[in-house]
N, C-alpha and C positions, 0 to 999 in steps of 0.2 A: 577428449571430445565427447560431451555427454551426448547420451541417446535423444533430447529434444532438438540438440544442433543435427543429430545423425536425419532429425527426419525432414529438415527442409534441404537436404544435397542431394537428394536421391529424387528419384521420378515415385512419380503420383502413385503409383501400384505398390511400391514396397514401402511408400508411408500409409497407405490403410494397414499391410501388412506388423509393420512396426506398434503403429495405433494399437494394434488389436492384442498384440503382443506376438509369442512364437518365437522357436528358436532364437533366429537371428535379433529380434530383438531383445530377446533374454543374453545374448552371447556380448552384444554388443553393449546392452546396461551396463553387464559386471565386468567386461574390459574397459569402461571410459569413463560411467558415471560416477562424477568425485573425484575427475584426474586433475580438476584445478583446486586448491586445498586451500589457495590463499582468499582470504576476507578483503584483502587491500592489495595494494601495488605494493609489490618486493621486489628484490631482486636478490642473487643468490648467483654470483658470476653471469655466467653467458643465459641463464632462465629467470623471463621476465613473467609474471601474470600480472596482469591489468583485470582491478573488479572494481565495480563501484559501491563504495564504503558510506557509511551513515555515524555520523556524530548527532546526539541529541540534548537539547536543551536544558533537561533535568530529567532524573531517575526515574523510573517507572513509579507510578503512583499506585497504591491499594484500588481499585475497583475504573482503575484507566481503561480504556477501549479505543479501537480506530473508528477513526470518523468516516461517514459515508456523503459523499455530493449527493447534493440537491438535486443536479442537474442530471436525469438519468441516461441524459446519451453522452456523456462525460464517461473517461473509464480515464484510469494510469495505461502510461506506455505498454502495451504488452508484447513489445520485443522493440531494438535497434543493434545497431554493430557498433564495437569499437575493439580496440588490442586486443589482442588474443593472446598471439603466440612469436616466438621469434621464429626463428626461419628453421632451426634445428628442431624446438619443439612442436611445431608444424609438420616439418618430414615424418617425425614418426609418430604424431598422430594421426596422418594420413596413411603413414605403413599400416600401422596397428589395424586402421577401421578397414585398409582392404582387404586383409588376410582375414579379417572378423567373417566379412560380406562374402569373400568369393571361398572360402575354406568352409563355408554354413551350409551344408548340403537342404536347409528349407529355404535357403534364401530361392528368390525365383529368380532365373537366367537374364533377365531386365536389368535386375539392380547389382550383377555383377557384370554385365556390362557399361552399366551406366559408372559404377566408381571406378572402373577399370579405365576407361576414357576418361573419366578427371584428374584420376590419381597420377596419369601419361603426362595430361598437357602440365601439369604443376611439375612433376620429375623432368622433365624437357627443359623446364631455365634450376634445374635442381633446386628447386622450393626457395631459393634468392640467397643458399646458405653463404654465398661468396658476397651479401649485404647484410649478414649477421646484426650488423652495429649501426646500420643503416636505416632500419624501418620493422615495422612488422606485420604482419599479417593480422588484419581484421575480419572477424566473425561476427555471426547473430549471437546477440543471448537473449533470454525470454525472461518474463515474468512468471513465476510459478502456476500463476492459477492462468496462464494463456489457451484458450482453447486454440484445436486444429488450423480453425478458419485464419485466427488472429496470426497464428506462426507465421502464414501462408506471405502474410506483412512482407516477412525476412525471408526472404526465399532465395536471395542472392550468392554466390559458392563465396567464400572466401576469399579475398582480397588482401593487396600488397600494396602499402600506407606508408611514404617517407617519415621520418619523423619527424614533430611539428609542424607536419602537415593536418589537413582536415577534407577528407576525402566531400565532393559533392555526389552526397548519396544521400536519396531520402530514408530517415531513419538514422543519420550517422548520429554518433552520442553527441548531446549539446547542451548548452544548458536548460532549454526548455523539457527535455527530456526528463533529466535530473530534477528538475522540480515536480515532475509528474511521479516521479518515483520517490521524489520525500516527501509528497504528497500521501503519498500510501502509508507511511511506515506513521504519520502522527500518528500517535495516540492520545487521547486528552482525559481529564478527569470525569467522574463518575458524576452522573447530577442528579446523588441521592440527597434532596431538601432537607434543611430544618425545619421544621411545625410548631406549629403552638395552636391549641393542645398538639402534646409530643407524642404519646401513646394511645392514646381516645378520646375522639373527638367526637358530638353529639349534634344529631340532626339540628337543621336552622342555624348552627352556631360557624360563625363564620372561623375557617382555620387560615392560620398564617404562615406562610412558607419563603423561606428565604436563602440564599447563597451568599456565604462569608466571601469577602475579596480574597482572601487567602489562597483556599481553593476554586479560582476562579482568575485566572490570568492567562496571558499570550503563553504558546506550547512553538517550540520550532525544530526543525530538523533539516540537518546539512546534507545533500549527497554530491559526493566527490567522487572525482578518477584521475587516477596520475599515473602516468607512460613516460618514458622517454620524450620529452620534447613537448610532453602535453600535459596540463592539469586544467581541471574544467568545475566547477562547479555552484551550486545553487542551493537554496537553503530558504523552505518554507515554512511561514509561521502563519498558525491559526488565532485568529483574536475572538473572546467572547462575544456574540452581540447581545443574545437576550436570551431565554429562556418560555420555552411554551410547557401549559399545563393540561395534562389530560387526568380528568379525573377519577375514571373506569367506571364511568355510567352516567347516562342521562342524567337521572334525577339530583341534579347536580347545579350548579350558579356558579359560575370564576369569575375569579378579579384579577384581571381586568377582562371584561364581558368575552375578548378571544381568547383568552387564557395567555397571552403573548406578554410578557412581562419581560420590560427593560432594562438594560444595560445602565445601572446608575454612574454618576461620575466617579464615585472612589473604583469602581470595578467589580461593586458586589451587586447582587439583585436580589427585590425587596427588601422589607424591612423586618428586622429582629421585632419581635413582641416582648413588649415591654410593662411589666405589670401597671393596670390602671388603661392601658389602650382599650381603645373601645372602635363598634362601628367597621366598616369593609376596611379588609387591608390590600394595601395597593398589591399584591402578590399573594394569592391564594383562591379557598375555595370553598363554599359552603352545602354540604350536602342534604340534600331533601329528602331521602329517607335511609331507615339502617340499612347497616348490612348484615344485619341478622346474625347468625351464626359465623359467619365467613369475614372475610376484607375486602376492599375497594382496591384494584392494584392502578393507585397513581401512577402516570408517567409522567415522567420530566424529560423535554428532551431542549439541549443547547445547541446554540446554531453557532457555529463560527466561522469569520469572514476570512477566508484564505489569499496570501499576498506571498510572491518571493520574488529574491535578487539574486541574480548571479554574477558570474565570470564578463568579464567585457561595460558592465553597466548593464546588460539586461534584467530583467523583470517584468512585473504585470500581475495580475489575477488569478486565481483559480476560480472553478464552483465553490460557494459556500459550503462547507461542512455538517454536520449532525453526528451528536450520540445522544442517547437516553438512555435511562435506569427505569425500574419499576420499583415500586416500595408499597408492601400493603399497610393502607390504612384501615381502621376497624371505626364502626360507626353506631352509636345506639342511641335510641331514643331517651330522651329525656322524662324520668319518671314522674309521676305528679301523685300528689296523696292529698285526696279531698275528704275535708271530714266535717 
């Protein structure tokens, strides 16, 4: 039982304590955190762990990044319940944290009463060890970067879950869940442009920037969980729309006038420059004066439209996505010789 599960069973006083760190919280990190080891659903005789695992749609890319919504009161899941434990490995994760809690001479007298009264009423039906095969015991888990507040979500003690059942509890693991959480894990390509000029480009002269279809296509990712009696899962993909240009300074002109450049039909954006072009190119940008000694740091950043399906026929929407790159461009004035 990791120390972030240790902080929502216990009363309000010994999670600032915990928060803060101390003793008991030090005792109890290095007795639990890390006691589930498995990535996935195994099993290994009578010890089950249930995690929810990610497949992804292709290999990590050179200069990939996660994407961030648009939408900033959007966030991923930052905690629900699902499997945990079986009835055995439950007993003595509960043995373990109360000899942690009430053997911690910093713990405070609260929160060894308080695990001492949970730790009772669950030994009272002996932790359901006589439904071994039966069901199993469901907890919170969190999100890594969850603050306090967000845990506070999952505040519920541990729970006893037939199998193939689906407990009605807000927060139980679902598929909407799961796409919130494979929502997190995209990561999509880098949207460092082609140019033209490729290395130095010169005031008034219009540059051409554009994104090969290649690296520029749908990005998806699977999140599953599989139990006893349960597999659930959802699997979201990010589609390109367009691409916005910032050009690292006023004195600047884009094309197209928002810098907003579209998603063409083969899937690439803008156009390659092609000797003999002339005139604005539908994707780029023309700078108005040097940059003197130093560079312009271009941004690019892509927008992708998020969508998933899961388990049952669900799906729906997410927030639109975003990642950017920066690339310096260098820019010098055009020399003239009058004679």
């Amino acid at each position: 039982m990791k120390v972030r599960r240790v902080l929502v069973l216990l009363t309000s006083s010994f999670v600032v304590l915990l928060a803060a760190g101390g003793p008991a919280a030090a005792q109890i990190h290095s007795k639990f955190d890390g006691s589930k080891k498995d990535t996935s659903a195994s099993t290994n005789g009578n010890k089950v762990a249930a995690r929810v695992s990610f497949r992804y749609s292709s290999p990590g890319i050179p200069g990939s990044g996660p994407i961030a919504s648009v939408d900033t009161n959007w966030t991923p899941p930052p905690c629900w319940y699902q499997p945990a434990y079986t009835a055995s490995e439950f007993r003595d994760a509960r043995q373990g944290l109360w000899s942690a809690v009430v053997h911690d001479p910093g713990a405070p007298d609260v929160a060894r009463r308080d695990i001492s009264q949970q730790n009772q009423g669950y030994a009272d039906d002996n932790y359901n060890i006589d439904k071994e095969k039966e069901g199993m015991w469901w907890d919170a888990e969190y999100s890594p970067d969850a603050t306090l507040a967000e845990m506070q979500k999952c505040n519920k003690p541990p729970f006893w879950v037939k199998n193939g059942e689906t407990p009605d509890v807000p927060q139980a693991i679902k598929p909407e869940i799961l796409a919130g959480l494979a929502y997190q894990q995209i990561k999509v390509p880098g949207t460092k442009v082609s140019l033209a000029p490729a290395d130095v480009t010169k005031v008034n002269l219009p540059t051409w920037a554009w994104l090969e279809k290649a690296k520029f296509k749908p990005v998806s990712v699977t999140a599953s969980l599989d139990a006893p009696g349960l597999h659930i899962e959802a699997t979201a993909t990010a589609t390109p729309t367009g691409l916005t240009l910032e050009p690292g300074t006023q004195d600047a002109t884009l094309f197209p006038a928002n810098g907003q450049c579209a998603l063409n039909g083969d899937g690439s954006i803008g156009t390659r420059w092609t000797k003999g072009a002339s005139g604005a190119p539908p994707c780029g940008v023309t700078y108005l004066r040097s940059s003197g000694d130093g560079t312009f740091d271009l941004h690019a950043t892509a927008t992708w439209k998020i969508a998933w399906h899961g388990s049952g026929g669900t799906g729906g929407d997410l927030p639109d996505g975003q990642y950017g790159n920066n690339q310096p461009v260098k820019v010098q004035e055009v020399q003239a010789v009058n004679r």
